[in-house]
N, C-alpha and C positions, 0 to 999 in steps of 0.2 A: 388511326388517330392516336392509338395510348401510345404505339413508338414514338411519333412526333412529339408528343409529349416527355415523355419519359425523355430526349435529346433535349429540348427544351430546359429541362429542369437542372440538368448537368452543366448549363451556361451562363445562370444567372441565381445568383447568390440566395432573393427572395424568394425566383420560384419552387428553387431546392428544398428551402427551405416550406412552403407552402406544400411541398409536394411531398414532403416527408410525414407534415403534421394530420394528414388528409386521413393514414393508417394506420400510422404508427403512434403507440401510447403515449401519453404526456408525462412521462415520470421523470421528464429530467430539464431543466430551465439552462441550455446553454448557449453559449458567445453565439450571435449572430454573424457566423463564418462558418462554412462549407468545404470542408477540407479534400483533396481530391488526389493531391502525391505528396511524400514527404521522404526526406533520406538526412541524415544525421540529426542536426537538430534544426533543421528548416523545415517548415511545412509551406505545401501552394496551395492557394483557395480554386474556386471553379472559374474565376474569372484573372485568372492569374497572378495575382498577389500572395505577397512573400511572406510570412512570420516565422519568427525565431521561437521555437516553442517553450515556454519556463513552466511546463505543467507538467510534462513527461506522462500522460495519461495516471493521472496521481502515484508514479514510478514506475510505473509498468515498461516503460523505455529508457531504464538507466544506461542503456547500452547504444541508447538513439533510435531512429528508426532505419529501419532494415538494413543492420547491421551487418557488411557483407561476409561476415565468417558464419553470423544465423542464418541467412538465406542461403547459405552455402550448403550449410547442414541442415535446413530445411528442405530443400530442395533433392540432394542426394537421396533422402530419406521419402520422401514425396514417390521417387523412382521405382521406390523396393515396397513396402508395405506401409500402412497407414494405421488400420485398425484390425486388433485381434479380440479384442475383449479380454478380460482377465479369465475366461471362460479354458484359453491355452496361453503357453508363454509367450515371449517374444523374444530375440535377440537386444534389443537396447533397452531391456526395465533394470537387467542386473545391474550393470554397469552406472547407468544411472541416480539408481539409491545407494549403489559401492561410492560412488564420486561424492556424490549430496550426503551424505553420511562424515564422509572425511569432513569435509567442509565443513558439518554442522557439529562437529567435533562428537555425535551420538552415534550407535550402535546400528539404528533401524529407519529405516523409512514408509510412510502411509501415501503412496499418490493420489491426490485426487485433481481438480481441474480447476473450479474458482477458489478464490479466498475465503468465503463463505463456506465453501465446504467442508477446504479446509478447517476452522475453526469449528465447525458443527462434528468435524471426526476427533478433535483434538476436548471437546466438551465429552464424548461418547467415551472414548478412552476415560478420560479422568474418571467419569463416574463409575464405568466398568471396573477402574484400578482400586476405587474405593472402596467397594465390593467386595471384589474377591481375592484384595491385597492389604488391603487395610483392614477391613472385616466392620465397615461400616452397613447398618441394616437395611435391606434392598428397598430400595425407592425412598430413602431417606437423605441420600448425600445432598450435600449444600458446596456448589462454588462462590465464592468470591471475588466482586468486577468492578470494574471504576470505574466514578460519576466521571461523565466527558466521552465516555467510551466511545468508540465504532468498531465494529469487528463484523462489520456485514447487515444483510437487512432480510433473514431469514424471519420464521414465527419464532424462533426460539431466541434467538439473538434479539430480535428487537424488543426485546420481553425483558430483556434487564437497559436497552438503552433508556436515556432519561431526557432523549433529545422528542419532541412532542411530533413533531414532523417525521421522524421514520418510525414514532411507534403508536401514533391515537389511532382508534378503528381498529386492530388486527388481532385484538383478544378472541376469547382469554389466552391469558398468557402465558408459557411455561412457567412452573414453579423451581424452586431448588435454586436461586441469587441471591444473594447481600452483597449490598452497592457499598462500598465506602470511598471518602474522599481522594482520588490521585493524589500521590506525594504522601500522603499521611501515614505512615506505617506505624503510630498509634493503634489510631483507628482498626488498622488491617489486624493487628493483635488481638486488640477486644472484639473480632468480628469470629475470631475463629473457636470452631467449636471442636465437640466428638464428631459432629458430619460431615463438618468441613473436610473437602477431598482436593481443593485446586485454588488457585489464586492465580485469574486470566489478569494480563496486564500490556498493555502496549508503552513498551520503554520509552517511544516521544510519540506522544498524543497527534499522530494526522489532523484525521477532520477535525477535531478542537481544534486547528491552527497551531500547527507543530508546536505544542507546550512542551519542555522540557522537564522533567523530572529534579525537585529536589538533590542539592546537592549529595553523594550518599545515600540516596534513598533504594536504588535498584540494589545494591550492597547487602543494607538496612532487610530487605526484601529476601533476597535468597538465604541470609542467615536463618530469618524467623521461620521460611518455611521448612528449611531441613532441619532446623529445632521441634520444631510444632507437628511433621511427618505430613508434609502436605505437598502437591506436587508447586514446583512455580513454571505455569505455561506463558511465555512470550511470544506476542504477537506482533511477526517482523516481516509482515506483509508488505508493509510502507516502507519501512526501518531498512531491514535490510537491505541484501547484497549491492554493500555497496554506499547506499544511499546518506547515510546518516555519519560518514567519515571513516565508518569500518565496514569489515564483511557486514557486520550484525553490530546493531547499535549496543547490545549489552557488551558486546567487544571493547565498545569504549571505557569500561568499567572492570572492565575485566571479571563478566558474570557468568557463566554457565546456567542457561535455566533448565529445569528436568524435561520441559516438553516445548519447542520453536515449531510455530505455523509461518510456512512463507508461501508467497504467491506474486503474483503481477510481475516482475522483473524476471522472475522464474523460468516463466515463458519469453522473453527474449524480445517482450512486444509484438510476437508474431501468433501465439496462439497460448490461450487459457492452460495455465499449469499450477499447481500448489501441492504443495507436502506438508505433512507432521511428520517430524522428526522426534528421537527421546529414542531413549534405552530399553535392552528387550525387558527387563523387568517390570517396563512401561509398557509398551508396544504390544508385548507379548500378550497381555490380556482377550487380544482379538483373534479368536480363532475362525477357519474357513468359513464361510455364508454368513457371517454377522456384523460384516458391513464391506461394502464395496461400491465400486463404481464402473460402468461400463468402458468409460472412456478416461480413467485415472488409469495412468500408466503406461497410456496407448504407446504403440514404437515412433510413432509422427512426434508425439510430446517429449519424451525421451528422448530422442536422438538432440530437440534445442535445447534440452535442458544437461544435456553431457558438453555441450556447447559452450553455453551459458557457465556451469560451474569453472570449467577451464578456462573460460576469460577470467572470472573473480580470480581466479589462482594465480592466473598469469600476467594481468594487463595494467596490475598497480592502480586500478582505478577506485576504489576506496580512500586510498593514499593520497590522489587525488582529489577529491571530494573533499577530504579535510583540508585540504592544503588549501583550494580553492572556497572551501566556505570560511574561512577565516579570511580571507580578503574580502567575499561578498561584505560579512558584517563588519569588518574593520570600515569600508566604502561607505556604507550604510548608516549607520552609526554616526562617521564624522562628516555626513551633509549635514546634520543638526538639522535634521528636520522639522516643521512645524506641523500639528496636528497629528499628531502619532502619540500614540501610547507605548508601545515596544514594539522593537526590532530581537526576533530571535532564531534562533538556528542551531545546526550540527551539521555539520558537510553542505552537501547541496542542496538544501534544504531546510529554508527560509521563509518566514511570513511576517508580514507589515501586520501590525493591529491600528486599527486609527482608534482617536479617541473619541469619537461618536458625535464630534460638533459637526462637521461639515461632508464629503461624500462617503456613501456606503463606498463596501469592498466591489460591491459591484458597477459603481459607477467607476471606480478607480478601474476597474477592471476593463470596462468597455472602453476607455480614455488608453489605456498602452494597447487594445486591440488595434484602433485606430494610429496608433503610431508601430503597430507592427509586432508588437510582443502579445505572445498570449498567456496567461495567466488567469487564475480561479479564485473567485471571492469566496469566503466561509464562514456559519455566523454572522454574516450581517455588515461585522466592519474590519475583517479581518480578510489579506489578500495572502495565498499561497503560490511560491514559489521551488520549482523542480525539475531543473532543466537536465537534460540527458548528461550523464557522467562523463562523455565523450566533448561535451559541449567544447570551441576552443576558447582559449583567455579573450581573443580579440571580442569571439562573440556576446562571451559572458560579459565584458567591462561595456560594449556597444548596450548591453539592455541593462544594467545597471545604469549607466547614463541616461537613460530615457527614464529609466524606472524613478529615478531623483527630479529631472525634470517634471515629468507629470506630478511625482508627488507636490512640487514645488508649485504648478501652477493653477492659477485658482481657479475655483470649480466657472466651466463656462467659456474661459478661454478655449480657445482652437489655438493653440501653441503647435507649429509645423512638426 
């Protein structure tokens, strides 16, 4: 009976759906669709319906999905070995951090697996650099993090978020933050101390709804801190490869920050990868057994991730992404839309804010579900958009076109 079942569930969208909620925890409210294959930027549901995806699993598929030179090198690498543990070497971790290194224009590289960890190993360094670089007094460093933030939903991270939904209930909470304003490099000035060791920052605000940075301001930002002798960590988990018009959004600025967390595109869409990146007088503070990961570095993850870097090298897809998000919002912009608040972006990666009279993001959102596009509400009245770097022009300008219809029609209509 539970196989019958379990076929059952695979053919019909509700029961999928019903059958998934029966065990699996409730920690996340998404589109009622059932996703079952997908290959560039098309995904098919269980009942065989088509979407153009504009969410890219919040970038994690800047490359599409299953990208056939990733599956290629997934797959080759699947033949030979998988997992060694950092316990022995492997053939693909050198090579790997040698590649991601170039690219990340630093010295050294830290693997680990999610983006969260990321960040959690790129927090551990700065304090450690504090330490025993700066000769700040142990267990006194203080970083510096911005109101709007996301950088994961760890105890430690959620401890300086100020969003109430990823952090009520989970105290107490790590100590060593000071929040200041995004954009305000004031503020960031007067915030820093003798303890101060770090200044986290995501150069365009994701979950806030791609906020863009102060004109100047990321600039503003690395001057103070190599004035002040404080590391500047950028967090280009979302940002980056790629996404944001450049390799790396501070590219568009032309910033070098002392320590880059990247993730989700990393992996190639095909398995969890993320790095810290920075300099060995950064890096270097970690010595053997004092912090690692079982499966950071694995040869399975390295070989997409040697993949992965050689496409950004190679495929002008950044290049693309600006090129291509300067028509999204040029299109966007002059529908003159009503009920909007701003239209804003940096390459491929773009969000509607409405202005809070008439549908949430999430009814906008369920409204181009039904017309085929899929896309992710944020805050309440904000919708984001992030469709695969690969995406083509015809496809992009087809959901741009929809995307201005629905905005365009009023709530209730069933417009075809």
């Amino acid at each position: 009976m539970a196989a019958v079942r379990d076929r059952e569930a695979c053919v019909s969208t509700d029961a999928a759906i019903e059958f998934e909620h029966e065990h699996c925890a409730h920690n996340y409210h998404p589109l009622p669709v059932v996703i079952s294959e997908a290959e560039g930027a098309w995904v098919t549901d269980v009942e065989g319906r088509r979407y153009l995806d504009m969410l890219s699993a919040y970038s994690a598929l800047n490359f599409g999905h299953r990208h056939p030179e990733l599956i290629e090198a997934l797959t080759a690498q699947l033949g030979r070995v998988t997992l060694t543990s950092r316990a022995f070497h492997n053939d693909q971790l050198g090579r790997f951090c040698s590649d991601l290194a170039r690219l990340a224009r630093h010295e050294a590289v830290l693997p680990m697996n999610s983006g969260a960890e990321g960040v959690e190993t790129a927090l551990k360094v700065a304090r450690k650099w504090g330490y025993e670089r700066k000769g700040v007094p142990d267990g006194t460093a203080e970083i510096i993090v911005c109101a709007g933030n996301f950088h994961g939903r760890t105890t430690t991270i959620v401890s300086f978020s100020d969003d109430p939904e990823a952090r009520d209930h989970y105290g107490p909470y790590t100590p060593g933050f000071v929040t200041v304003p995004y954009g305000d490099v004031d503020a960031l000035a007067a915030a820093i101390t003798d303890r101060t060791v770090a200044f986290l920052v995501e150069p365009i605000q994701g979950e806030a709804g791609v906020v863009l940075p102060p004109t100047g301001y990321l600039q503003a930002v690395r001057e103070l801190c190599t004035e002040r002798g404080i590391l500047m960590i950028a967090d280009e988990i979302q940002s980056g490869m790629g996404r944001a018009g450049a390799v790396f959004a501070c590219d568009l600025v032309d910033v070098q920050p002392d320590v880059r967390i990247l993730g989700k595109a990393l992996g190639g869409g095909l398995l969890p990868v993320s790095a810290v990146t920075a300099d060995w007088d950064v890096l270097g503070v970690i010595a053997p057994g004092q912090h690692g990961s079982t499966f950071g570095g694995n040869p399975l993850a390295a070989a997409v991730g040697i993949k992965v870097v050689e496409l950004m090298e190679t495929s002008g897809l950044a290049d693309r992404s600006r090129r291509l998000g300067e028509h999204v919002l040029a299109t966007l912009r002059g529908a003159n839309l009503a009920g909007i608040k701003e239209i804003r972006g940096s390459g491929l990666w773009w969000a509607v804010e409405l202005d809070g009279t008439g549908r949430t993001g999430r009814e906008v959102s369920l409204e181009l579900l039904g017309r085929g596009i899929l896309a992710k509400d944020t805050h309440t009245w904000t919708i984001r958009f992030a469709p695969p770097l690969t995406v083509s022009e015809a496809d992009l300008d087809h959901a741009l076109t929809t995307i201005i219809d629905v905005l365009r029609t009023p709530p209730g209509d069933t417009a075809p």
